[in-house]
C-alpha positions in Angstrom: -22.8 1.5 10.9 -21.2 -1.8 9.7 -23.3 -1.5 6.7 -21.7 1.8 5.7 -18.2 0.4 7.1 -18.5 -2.7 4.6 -19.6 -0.4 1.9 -16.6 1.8 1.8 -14.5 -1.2 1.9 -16.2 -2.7 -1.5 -15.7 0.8 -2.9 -12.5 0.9 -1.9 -11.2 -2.9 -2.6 -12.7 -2.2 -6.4 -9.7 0.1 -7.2 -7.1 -2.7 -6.4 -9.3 -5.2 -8.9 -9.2 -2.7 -11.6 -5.3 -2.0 -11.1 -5.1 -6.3 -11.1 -7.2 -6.5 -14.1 -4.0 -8.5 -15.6 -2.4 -10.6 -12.9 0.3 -11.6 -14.4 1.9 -8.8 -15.2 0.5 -6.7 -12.2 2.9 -9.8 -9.8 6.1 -8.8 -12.1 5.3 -4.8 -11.7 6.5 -4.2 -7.8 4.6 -1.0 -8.1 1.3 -2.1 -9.2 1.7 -4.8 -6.3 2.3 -2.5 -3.9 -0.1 -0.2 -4.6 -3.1 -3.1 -4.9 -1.6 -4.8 -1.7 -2.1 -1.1 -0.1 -5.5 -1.0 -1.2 -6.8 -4.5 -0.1 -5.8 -3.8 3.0 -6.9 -0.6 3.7 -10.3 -2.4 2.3 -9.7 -5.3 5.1 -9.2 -2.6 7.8 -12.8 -1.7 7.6 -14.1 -5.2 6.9 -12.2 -5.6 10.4 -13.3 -2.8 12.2 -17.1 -3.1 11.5 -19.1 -3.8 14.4 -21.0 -7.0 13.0 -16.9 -8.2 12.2 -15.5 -7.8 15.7 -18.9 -9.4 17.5 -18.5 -12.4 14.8 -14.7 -12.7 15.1 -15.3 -12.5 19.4 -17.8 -15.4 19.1 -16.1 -17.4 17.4 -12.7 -17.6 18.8 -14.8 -17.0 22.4 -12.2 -14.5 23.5 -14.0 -11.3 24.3 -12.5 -8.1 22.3 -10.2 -10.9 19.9 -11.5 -8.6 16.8 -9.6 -5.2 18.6 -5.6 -6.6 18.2 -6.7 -8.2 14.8 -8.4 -5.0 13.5 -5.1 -3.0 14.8 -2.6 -5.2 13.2 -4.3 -5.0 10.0 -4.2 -1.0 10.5 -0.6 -1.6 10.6 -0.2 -3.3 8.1 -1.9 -1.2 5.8 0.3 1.7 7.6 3.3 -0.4 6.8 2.0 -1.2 2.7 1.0 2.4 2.3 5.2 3.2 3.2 6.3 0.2 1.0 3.9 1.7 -1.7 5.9 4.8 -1.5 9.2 3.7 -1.2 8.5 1.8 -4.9 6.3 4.5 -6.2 9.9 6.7 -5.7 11.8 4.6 -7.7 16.1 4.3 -7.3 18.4 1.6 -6.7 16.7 -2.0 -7.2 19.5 -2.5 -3.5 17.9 0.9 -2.2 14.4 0.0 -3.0 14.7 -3.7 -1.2 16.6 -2.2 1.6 13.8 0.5 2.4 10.8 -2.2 1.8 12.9 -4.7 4.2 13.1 -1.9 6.9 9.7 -0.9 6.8 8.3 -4.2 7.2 10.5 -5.5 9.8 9.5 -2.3 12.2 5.5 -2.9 11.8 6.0 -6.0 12.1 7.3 -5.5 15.4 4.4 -3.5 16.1 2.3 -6.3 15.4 3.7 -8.5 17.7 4.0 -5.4 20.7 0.2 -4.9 19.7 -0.3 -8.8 20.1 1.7 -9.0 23.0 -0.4 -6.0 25.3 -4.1 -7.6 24.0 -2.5 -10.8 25.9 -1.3 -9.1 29.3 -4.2 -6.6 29.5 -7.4 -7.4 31.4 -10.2 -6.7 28.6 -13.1 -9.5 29.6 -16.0 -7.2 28.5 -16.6 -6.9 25.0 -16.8 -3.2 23.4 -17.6 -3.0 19.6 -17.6 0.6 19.0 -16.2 2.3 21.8 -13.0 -0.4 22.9 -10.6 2.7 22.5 -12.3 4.9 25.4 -13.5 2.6 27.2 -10.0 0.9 27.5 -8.1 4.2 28.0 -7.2 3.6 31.5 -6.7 -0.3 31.6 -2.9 -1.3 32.0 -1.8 -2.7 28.9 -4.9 -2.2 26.8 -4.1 1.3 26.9 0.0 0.6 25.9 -1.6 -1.0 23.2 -4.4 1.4 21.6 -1.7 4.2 21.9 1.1 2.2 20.0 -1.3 1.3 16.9 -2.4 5.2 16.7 1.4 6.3 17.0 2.3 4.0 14.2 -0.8 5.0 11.9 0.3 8.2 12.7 3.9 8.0 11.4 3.1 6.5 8.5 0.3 9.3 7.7 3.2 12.3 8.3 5.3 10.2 6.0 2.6 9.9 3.3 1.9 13.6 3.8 5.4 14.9 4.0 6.4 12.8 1.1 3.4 13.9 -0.9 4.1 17.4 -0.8 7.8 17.1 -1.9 7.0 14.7 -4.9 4.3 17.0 -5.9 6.8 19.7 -6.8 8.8 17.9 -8.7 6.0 16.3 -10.8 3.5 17.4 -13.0 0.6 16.0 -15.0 -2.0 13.4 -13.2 1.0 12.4 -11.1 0.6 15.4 -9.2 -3.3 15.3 -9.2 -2.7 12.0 -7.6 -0.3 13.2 -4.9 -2.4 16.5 -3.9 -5.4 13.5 -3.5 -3.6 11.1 -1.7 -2.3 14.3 0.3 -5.8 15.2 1.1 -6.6 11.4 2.5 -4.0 11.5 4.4 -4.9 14.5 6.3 -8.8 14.0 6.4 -6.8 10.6 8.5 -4.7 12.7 10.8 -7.1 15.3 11.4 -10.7 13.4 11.2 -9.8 10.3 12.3 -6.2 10.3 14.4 -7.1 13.9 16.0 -10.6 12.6 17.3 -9.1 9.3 18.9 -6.4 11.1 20.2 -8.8 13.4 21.8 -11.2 11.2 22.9 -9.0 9.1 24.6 -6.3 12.0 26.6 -10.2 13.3 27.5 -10.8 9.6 29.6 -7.8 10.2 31.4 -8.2 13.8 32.3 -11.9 12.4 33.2 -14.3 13.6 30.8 -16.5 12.1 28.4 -15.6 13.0 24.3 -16.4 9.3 23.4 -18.3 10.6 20.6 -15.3 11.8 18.7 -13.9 8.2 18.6 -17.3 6.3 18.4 -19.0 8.8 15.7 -16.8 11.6 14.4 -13.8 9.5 13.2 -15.0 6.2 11.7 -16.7 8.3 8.8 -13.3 10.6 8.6 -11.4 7.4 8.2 -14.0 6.0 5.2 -13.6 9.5 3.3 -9.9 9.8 3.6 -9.0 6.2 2.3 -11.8 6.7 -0.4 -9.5 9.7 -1.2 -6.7 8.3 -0.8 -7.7 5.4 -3.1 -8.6 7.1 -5.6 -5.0 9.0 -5.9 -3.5 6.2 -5.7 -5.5 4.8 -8.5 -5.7 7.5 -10.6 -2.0 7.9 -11.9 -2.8 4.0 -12.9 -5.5 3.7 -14.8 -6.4 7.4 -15.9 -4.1 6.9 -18.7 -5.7 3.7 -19.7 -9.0 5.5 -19.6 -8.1 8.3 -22.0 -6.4 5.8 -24.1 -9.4 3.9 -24.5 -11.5 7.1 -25.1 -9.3 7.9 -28.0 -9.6 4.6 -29.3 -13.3 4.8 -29.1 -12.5 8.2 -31.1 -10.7 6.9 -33.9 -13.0 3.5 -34.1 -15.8 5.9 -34.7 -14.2 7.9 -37.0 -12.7 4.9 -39.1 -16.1 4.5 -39.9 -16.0 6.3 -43.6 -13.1 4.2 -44.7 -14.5 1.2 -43.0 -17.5 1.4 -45.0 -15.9 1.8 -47.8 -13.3 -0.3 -48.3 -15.4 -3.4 -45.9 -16.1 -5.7 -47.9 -13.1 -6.2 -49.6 -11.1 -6.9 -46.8 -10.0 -10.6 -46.2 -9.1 -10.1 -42.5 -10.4 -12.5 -40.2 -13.1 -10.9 -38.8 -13.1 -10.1 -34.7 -15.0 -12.3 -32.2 -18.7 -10.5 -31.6 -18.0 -10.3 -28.1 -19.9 -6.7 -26.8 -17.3 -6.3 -23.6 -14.2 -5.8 -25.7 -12.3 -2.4 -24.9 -12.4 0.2 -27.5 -8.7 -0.3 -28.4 -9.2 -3.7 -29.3 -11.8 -3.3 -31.5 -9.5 -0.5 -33.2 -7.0 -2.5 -33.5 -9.2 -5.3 -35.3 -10.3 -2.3 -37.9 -7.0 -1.0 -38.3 -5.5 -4.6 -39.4 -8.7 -4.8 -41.1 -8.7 -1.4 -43.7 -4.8 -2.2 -44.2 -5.7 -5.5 -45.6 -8.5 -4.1 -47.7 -6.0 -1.2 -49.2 -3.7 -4.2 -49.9 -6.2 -6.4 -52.0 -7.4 -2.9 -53.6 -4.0 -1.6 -54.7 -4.0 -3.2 -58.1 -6.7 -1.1 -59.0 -5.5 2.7 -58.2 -5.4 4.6 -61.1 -2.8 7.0 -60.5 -3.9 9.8 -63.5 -7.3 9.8 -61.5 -4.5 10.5 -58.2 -2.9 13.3 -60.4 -6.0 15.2 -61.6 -7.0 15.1 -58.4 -4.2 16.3 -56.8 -3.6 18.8 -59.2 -7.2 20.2 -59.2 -7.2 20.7 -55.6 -3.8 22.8 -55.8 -5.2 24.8 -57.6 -8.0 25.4 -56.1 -5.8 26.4 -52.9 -5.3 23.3 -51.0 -1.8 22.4 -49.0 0.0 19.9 -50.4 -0.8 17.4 -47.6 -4.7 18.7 -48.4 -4.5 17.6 -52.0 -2.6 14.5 -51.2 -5.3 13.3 -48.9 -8.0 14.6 -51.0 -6.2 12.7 -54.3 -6.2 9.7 -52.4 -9.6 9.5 -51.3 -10.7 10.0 -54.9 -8.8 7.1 -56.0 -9.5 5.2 -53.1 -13.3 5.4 -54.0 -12.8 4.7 -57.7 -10.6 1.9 -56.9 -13.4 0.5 -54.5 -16.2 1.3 -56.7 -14.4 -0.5 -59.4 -13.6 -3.3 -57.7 -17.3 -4.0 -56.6 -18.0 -4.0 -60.0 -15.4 -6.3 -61.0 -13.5 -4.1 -63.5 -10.2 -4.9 -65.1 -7.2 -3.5 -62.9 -6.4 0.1 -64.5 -3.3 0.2 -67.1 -2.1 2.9 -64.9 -1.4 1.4 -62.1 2.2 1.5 -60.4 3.9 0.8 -57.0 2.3 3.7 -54.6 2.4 3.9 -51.1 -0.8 6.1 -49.6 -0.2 8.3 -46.6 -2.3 6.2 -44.5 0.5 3.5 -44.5 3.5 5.8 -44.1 2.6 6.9 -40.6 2.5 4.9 -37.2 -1.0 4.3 -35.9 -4.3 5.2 -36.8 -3.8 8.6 -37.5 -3.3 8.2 -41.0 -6.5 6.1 -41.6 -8.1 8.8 -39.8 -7.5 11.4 -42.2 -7.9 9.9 -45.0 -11.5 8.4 -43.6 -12.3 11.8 -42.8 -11.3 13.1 -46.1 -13.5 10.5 -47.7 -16.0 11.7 -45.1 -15.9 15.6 -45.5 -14.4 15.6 -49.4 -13.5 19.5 -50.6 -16.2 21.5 -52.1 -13.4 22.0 -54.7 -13.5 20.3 -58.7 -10.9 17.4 -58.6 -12.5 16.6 -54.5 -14.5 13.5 -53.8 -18.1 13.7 -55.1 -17.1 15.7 -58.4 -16.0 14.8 -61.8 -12.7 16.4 -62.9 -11.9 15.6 -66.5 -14.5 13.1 -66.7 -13.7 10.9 -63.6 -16.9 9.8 -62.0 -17.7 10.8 -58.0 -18.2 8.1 -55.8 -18.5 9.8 -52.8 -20.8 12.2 -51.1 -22.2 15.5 -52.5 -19.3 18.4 -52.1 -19.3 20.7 -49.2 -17.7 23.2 -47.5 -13.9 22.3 -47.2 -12.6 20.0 -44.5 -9.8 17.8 -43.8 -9.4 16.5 -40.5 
């Protein structure tokens, strides 16, 4: 059992290292703090509440049980961070917000200390690892003290679940993909886990025997629904991170055309070889790369290779923003090709700007990579020879422009 206990707690402890990936910034963000402070100590709470734990933390300090207030006031805690985490993830008032956090913490914190308090007046000299909660129903004190912890998980799960459901109609998007999971946690908590304690233990004092609800039944319900609640609280986070890294891994890939093209005339200092950078990095290291290459080939556009182009694929049918892309890749590639071979700049040249550099982003470079990629199927396209101008591209096909 502690093996499975100490597994959902690395599971479940790994969401608050991605979210603190960048420390830094995650300390000045009160949300991101909350929300990784909620996670590492729901993690804690089953590091705590695993058998092999509580029999280690009993030997050492020699007090029989020691591990049962100290896994309970770490359950309280986390109730306590999963409010805080709220009350920041709701935004308002920077008085508001401090107020509500203040509150919150003062009142667990007084159940701390009450939970503290009733381990030291209660008379608990035999050691239970897995079933303290029944097997203590009954004792004086012991009993104040296993009811106050479930009362004050328990508020703070209707408060999750309540606020959950409100928020979620107001939101849309991953935000509310996040809320309906961290809705779900939170009542796999308060029926599989809170539910099956509660039962098991009003069953000791009517007399009968549902241990196994407590002992077996709600330790797995308790793994699942902070898993699931984890994992909403995560998602929100670092799903947009995720696509955006996706898409940047899109466009790298797709930069390829122009890359190969236009390469090796770039004088940009070439990124560090390092195999774990994220795909937006290495975009970015390609984007500042290609800009720098169009720079050092601009002398050499020949603008009447631009205009037959251009005017070629109008006629043929194109959009204007078709035939501007498709006239630029042509003189893109002559430009290139004459470069390699160390031509004289063209007479023609003149101050031009290609659409690449007008627009924010990569999304420029992306078309015109792709038009040098897919060129027209159309005289005047890449790979044909309007008026005499050489191809330097790819054989035509069908027509494409992404």
């Amino acid at each position: 059992m502690s093996l499975v206990v100490y597994l959902a707690a690395l599971v479940f402890g790994m969401t608050s290292v991605l979210l603190f990936r960048r420390p830094r910034t995650a300390v000045r963000n009160p949300l991101t703090l909350s929300t990784c402070v909620a996670i590492v100590l729901g993690a804690l709470v089953f590091v705590c509440a695993a058998p092999a734990t509580l029999g280690t933390v009993n030997e050492l300090t020699g007090v029989a049980n020691f591990g049962a207030p100290l896994t309970y006031g770490m359950l309280s805690a986390y109730s306590c961070a999963v409010l805080v985490l709220l009350i920041n993830w709701r935004g308002g008032p920077r008085a508001v917000v401090r107020r509500a956090v203040v509150r919150s913490m003062a009142a667990y914190g007084l159940l701390v200390a009450a939970i503290v308090v009733l381990f030291l007046l209660a008379d608990a000299d035999t050691e239970r690892l897995t079933d303290l909660d029944t097997y203590y129903a009954g004792t004086p004190f012991m009993r104040e003290m296993i009811l106050l912890y479930l009362l004050g998980h328990s508020a703070a799960m209707l408060v999750m679940c309540v606020v959950c459901v409100k928020w979620s109609r107001e939101v849309g998007g991953v935000l509310r993909v996040g809320l309906r999971l961290i809705l779900l946690g939170g009542l796999l908590d308060l029926v599989g886990f809170q539910l099956a304690k509660y039962t098991a233990v009003v069953a000791r004092w009517a007399g009968h025997d549902l241990d196994f609800l407590s002992t077996t039944v709600a330790p797995p319900m308790a793994s699942l629904a902070a898993l699931v609640c984890s994992v909403g609280f995560g998602l929100p986070r670092l799903l947009p991170s995720v696509l955006a890294h996706w898409r940047g891994l899109d466009d790298y890939r797709r930069l390829g055309p122009l890359w190969s093209l236009v390469g090796s005339v770039s004088t940009a200092p070439k990124p560090p070889a390092a195999w774990w950078q994220l795909p937006r990095a290495r975009l970015q290291w390609r984007e500042v790369s290609i800009h720098d290459a169009l720079l050092a080939l601009a002398p050499y556009f020949d603008h009447r290779v631009r205009e037959r182009a251009r005017d070629a694929a109008l006629r043929a049918g194109r959009s204007p923003h078709e035939a501007r892309l498709t006239a630029e890749a042509v003189m893109l590639a002559d430009a290139a090709r004459r470069a390699a071979a160390h031509e004289e700049p063209s007479d023609s040249t003149g101050s031009y700007r290609l659409h690449a550099t007008e627009v924010p982003g990569p999304s420029g470079l992306v078309e015109l990579s792709q038009a040098l990629h897919h060129p027209p199927g159309h005289p005047g396209a890449p790979g044909t020879s309007p008026s005499g101008l050489t191809g330097t591209l790819t054989e035509p096909e069908e027509p494409h422009v992404a």
